[in-house]
C-alpha positions as a Markdown table, in Angstrom:
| # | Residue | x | y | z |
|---|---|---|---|---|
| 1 | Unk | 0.0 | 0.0 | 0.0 |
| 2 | Unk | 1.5 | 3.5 | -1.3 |
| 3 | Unk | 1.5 | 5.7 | 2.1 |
| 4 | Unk | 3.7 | 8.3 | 0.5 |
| 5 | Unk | 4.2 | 9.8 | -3.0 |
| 6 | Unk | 6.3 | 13.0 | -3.8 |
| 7 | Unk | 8.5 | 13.8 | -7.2 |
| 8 | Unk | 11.5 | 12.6 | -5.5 |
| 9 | Unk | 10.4 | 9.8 | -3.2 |
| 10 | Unk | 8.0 | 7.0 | -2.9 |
| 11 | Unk | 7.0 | 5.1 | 0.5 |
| 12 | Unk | 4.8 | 1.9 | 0.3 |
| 13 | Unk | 4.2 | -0.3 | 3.5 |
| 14 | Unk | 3.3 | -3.8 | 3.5 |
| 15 | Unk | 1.8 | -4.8 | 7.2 |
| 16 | Unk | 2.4 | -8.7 | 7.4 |
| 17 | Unk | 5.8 | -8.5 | 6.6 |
| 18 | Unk | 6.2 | -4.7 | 9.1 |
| 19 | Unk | 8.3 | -4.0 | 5.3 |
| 20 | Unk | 8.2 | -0.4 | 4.4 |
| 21 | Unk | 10.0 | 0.2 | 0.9 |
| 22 | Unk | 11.6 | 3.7 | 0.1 |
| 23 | Unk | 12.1 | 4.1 | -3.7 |
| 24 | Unk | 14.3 | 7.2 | -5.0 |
| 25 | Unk | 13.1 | 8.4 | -7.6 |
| 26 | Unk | 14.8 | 10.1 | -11.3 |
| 27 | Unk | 14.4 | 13.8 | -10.3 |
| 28 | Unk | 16.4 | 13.3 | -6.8 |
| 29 | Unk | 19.5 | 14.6 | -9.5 |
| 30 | Unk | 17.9 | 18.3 | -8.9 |
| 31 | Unk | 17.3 | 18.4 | -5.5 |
| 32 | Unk | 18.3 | 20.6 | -3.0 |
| 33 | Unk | 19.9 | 19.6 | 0.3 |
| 34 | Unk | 16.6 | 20.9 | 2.3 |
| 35 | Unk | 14.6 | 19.1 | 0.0 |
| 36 | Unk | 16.4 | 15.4 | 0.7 |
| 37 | Unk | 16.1 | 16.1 | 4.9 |
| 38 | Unk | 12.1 | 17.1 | 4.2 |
| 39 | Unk | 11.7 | 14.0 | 2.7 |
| 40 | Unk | 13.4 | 12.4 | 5.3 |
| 41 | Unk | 11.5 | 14.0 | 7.9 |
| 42 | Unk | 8.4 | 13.4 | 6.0 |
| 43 | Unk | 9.9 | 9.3 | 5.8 |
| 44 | Unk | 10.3 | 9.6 | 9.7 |
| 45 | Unk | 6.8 | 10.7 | 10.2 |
| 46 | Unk | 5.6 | 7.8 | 8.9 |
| 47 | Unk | 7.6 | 5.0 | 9.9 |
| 48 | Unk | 7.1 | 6.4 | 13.5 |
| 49 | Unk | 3.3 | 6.2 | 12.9 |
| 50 | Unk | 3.5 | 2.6 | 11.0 |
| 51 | Unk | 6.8 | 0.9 | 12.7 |
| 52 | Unk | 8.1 | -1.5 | 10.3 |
| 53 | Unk | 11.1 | -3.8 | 11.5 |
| 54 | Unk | 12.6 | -3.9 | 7.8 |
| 55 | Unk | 13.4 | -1.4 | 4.9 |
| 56 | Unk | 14.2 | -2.1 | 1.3 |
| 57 | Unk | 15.5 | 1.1 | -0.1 |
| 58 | Unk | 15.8 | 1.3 | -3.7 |
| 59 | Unk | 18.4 | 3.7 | -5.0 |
| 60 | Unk | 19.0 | 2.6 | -8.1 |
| 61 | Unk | 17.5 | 5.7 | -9.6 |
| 62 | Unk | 18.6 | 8.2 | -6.3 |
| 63 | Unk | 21.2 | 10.8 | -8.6 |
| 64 | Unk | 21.5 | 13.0 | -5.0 |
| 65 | Unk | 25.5 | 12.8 | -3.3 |
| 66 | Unk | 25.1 | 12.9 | 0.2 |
| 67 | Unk | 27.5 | 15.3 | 1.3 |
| 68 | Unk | 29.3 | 14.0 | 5.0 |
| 69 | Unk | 27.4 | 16.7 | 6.7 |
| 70 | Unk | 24.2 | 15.3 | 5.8 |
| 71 | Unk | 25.4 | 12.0 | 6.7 |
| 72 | Unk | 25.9 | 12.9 | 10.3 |
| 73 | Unk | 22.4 | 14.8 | 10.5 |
| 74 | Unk | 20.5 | 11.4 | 8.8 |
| 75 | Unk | 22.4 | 9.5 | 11.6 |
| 76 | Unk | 21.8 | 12.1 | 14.3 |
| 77 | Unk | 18.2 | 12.8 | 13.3 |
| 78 | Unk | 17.0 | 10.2 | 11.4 |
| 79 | Unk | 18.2 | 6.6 | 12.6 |
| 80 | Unk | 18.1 | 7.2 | 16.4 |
| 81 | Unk | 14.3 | 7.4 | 16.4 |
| 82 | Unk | 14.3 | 4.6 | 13.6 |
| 83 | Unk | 16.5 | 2.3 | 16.1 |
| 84 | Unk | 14.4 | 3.2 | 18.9 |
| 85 | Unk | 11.1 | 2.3 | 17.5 |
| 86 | Unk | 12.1 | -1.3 | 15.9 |
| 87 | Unk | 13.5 | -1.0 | 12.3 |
| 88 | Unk | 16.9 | -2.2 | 12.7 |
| 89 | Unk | 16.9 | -4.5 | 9.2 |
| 90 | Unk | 17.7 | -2.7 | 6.0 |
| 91 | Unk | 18.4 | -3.8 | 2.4 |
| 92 | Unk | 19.9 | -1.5 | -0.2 |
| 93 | Unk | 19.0 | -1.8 | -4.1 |
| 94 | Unk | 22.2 | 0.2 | -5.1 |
| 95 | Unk | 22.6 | 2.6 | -7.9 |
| 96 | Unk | 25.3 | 2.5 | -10.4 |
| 97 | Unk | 26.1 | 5.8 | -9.8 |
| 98 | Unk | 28.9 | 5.4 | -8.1 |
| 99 | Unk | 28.8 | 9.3 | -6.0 |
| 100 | Unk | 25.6 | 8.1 | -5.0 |
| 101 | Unk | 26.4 | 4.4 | -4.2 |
| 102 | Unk | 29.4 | 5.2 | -1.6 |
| 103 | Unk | 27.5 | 8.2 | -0.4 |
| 104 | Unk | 25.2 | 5.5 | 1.2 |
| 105 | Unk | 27.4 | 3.1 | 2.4 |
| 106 | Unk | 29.4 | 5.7 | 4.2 |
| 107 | Unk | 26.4 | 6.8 | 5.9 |
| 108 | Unk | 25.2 | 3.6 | 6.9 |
| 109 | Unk | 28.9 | 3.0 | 8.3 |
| 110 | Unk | 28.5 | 6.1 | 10.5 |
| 111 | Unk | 27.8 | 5.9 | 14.5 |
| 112 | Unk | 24.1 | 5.3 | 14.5 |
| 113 | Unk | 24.3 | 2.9 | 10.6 |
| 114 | Unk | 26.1 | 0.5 | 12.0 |
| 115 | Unk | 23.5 | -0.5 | 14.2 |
| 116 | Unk | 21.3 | -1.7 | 11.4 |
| 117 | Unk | 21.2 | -5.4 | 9.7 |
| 118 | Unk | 22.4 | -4.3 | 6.5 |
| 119 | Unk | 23.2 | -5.5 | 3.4 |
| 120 | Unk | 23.0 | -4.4 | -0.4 |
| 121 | Unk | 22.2 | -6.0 | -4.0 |
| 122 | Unk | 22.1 | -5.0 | -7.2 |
| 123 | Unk | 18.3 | -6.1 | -7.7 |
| 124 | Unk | 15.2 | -5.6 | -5.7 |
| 125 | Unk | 14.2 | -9.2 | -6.5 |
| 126 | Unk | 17.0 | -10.6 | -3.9 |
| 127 | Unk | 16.8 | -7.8 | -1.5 |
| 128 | Unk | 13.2 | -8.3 | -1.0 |
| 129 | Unk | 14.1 | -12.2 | -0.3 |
| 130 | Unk | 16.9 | -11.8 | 1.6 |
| 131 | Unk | 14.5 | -9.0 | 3.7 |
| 132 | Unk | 12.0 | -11.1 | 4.4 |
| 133 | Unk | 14.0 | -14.4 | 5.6 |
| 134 | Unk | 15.1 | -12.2 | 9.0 |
């Protein structure tokens, strides 16, 4: 069920499996810095109100670089509450774009990231499965 739609993000959650799946979307390569943390906020809202257990993000069309600086705030703002509430299990459907690709991983091998279950693929496919084996 879609529970979020905006130009640069899409949120579905699926109950059973307490799965919520964040898919990046093509126009995230003109967005602004205060544009990505809104739609994070917007993201925490509704986990916070839904808490899922597991995440499949799928970046595989996510063109924004994640500068370090808003690195630390997604792992000072974002993950603490996320951790908190239950979703510790998170599987990433990577982008080729490589700026993008290591812009992830290094935030999810900062303080709060490491925390999580993670793990990444290069199709949704066997992210989805591996997701829902935990």
């Amino acid at each position: 069920m879609e529970v979020y739609k905006s130009k640069y993000l899409h949120l579905a959650f699926f109950a059973e499996q307490e799965l919520i799946e964040m898919t990046w979307l093509p126009p995230t390569d003109s967005m602004t810095e205060d544009e990505y943390k809104k739609e994070f906020l917007n993201y925490l809202d509704i986990i916070l109100s839904l808490r899922p257990k597991k995440i499949i993000a799928d970046t595989r069309t996510m063109f924004f670089p994640i500068r370090p600086e808003i690195q630390e705030w997604i792992n000072q703002t974002i993950f603490p509450p996320s951790l908190e509430m239950g979703l510790n299990k998170a599987a990433f459907v990577m982008s080729e774009e490589m700026i993008s690709q290591i812009s992830i991983e290094q935030t999810m091998e900062e303080n709060e990231g490491v925390k999580f279950i993670t793990r990444y693929f290069d199709n949704k496919e066997e992210a989805k499965e591996w997701i829902l084996s935990l």
